[in-house]
C-alpha positions in Angstrom: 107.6 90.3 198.5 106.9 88.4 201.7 109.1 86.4 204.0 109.5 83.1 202.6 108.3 82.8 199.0 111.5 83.6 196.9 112.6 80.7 194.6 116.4 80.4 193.5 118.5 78.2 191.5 121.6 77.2 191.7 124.5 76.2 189.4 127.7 74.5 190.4 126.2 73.7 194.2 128.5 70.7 194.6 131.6 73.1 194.8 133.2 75.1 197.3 131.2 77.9 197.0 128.2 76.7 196.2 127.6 73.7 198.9 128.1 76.8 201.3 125.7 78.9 199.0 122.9 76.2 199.0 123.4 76.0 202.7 122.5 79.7 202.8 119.5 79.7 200.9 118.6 76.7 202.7 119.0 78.2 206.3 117.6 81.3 204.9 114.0 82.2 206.3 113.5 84.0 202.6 113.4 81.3 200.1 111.1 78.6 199.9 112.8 76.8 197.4 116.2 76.5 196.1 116.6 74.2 193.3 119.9 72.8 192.5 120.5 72.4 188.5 123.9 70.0 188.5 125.5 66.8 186.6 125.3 65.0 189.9 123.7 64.4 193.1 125.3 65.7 196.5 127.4 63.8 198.1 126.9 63.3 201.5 129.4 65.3 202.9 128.8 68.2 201.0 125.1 68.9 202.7 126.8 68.3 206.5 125.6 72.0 206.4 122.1 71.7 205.4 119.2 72.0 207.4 118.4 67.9 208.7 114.8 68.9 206.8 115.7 69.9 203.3 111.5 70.9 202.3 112.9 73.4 200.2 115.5 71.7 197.9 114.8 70.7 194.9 118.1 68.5 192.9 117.3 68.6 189.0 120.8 66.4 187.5 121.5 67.7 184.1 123.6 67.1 181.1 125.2 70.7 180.6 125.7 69.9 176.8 121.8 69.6 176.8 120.7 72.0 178.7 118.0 73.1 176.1 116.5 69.7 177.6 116.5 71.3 181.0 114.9 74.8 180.3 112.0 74.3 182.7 114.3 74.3 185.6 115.3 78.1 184.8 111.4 78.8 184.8 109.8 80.9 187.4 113.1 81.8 190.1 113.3 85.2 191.7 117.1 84.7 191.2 119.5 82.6 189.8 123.1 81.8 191.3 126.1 80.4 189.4 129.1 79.3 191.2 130.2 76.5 188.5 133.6 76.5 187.5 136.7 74.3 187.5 140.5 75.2 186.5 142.2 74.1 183.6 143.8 71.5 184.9 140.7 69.7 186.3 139.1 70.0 182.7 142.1 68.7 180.9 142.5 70.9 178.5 141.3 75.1 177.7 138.8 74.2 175.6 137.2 72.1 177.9 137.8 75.4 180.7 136.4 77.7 178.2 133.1 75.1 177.7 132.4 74.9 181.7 133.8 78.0 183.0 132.1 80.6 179.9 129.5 77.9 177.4 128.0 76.1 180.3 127.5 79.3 181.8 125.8 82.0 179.5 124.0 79.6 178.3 121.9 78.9 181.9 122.0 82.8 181.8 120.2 83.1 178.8 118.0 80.2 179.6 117.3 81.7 183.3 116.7 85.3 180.8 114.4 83.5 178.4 112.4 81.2 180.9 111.6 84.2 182.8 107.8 85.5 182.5 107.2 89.0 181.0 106.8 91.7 183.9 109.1 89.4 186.6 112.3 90.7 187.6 115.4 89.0 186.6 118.4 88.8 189.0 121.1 87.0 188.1 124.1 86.6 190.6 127.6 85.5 189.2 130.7 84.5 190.9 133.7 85.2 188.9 137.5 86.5 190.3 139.3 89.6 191.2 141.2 90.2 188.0 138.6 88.9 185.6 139.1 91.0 182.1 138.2 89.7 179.0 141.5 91.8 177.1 144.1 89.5 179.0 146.1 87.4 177.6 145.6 85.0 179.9 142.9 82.2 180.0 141.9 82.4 183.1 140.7 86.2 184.0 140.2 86.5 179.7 137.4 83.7 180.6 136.0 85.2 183.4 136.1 88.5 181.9 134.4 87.3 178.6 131.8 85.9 180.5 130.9 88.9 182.9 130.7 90.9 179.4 128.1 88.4 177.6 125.9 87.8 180.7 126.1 91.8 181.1 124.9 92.0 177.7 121.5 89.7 178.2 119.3 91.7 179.3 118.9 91.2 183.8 117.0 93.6 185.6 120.2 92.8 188.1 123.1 91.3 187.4 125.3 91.3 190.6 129.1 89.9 190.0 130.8 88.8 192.6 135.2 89.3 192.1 136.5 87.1 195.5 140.7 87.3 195.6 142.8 84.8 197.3 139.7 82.2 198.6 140.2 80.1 202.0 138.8 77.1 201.7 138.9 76.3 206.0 138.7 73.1 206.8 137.2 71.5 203.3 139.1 69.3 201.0 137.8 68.2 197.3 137.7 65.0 196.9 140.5 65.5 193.8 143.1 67.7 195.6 143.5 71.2 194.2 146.8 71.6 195.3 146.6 75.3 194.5 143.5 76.0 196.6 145.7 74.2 200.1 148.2 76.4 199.2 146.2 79.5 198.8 144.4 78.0 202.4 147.6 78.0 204.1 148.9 81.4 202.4 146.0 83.0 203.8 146.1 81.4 207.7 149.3 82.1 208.8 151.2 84.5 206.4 148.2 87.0 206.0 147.9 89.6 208.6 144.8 90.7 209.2 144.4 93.8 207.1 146.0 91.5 204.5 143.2 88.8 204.4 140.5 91.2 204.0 142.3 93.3 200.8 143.4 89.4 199.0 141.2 87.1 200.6 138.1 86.0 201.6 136.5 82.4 203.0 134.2 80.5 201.1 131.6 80.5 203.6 132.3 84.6 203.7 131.4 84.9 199.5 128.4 82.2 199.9 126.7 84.7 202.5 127.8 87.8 200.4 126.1 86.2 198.1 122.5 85.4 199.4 122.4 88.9 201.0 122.9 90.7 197.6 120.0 88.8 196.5 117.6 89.2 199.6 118.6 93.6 199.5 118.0 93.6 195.5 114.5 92.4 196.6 114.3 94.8 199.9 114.8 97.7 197.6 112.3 97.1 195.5 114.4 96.4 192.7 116.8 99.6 192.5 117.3 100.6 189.1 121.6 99.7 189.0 121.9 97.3 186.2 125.4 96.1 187.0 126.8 95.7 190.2 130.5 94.3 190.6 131.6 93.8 194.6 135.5 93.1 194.7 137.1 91.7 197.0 137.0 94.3 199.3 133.4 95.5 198.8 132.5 92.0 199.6 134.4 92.4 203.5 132.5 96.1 203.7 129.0 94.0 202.5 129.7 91.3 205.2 130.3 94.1 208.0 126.7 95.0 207.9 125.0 91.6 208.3 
């Protein structure tokens, strides 16, 4: 495929992640349009990263509990991103995680799957956690595991998860406070050693790049036959080293 003509969308591009992820894509000389599927429109300090021309983006605002509305927007991508996700606390209760962190989800997935014309490959790249396992008996990595399983179970020529540890957030602050992620931030800068940061941790802007590059080598290789691909923590770090 040449330089310049691969479409992406993205889900949960308002986040940590995924402001940095869309900023990738954007910057990107690969993609030629990166459509961002999401409740509501950017604020704007979250594009201070994007290009001052922003050709490429396309903002589709959704209501996740229709998304069946929406299926056009999963129609006709080389790849589909999904950094959407929140924390218990933010959703005010686990039912409301489970709905945004696994429903929301697997059902773009399957959409994304569905939408997808017969004979195109499907890519689909998730970011989930280190620990993610859907036997634990706790909500969090038993979310993210359950999810890795069902989207694993779809049908993708490629799906790519991504298990970040410990995330540094740098110098970005939610407009709600996550009081965890500051602490996690300040963990990482001045109690981490070196060695330590790259086996627990990773930036934000670190997993958004690890992110588009998976995508641009899936298409380099012409599509290598590895259904699954998980890149922990670690593998992540080794995957940066060679950009």
């Amino acid at each position: 495929m040449a330089s310049g003509d691969l479409s992406a969308f993205v889900l949960g591009p308002t986040g940590m992640v995924g402001k940095k992820l869309v900023s990738e894509l954007l910057h990107s000389p690969r993609f030629s349009k990166v459509t961002t599927i999401h409740r509501r429109a950017f604020k704007d300090d979250e594009k201070a990263d994007f290009p001052k021309t922003n050709s490429k983006l396309v903002e589709k605002i959704v209501d996740f509990d229709k998304l069946e509305e929406h299926r056009e927007y999963f129609r006709g991508h080389d790849v589909g991103f999904c950094c959407l996700g929140t924390t218990r606390a933010d959703a005010g209760s686990a039912e409301n995680f489970v709905k945004i962190d696994h429903d929301y989800v697997l059902k773009s997935a399957q959409l994304y799957h569905a939408e997808t014309e017969p004979g195109k490959p499907s890519h689909f790249v998730l970011l989930t956690s280190a620990g993610s396992n859907k036997c634990s008996y706790f909500l969090y990595p038993r979310t993210k595991g359950l999810l890795e399983f069902n989207c694993a179970n779809l049908g993708f020529d490629r799906l790519t998860i991504l298990r970040p540890g410990l995330l540094d957030i740098g110098q970005d602050r939610r407009p709600s406070s996550r009081p965890l992620e500051h602490l996690g931030h300040m963990v990482y800068t001045n109690l981490l050693t070196e060695t330590m940061r790259k086996t627990l941790g990773i930036s934000t802007g670190n997993v958004a790049a690890a992110m588009r590059k998976v995508a641009e080598d899936w298409i380099a290789s012409k599509h290598s036959p590895t259904v699954v691909q998980i890149y922990e923590n670690n593998d992540l770090h080794e995957l940066l080293s060679k950009i």
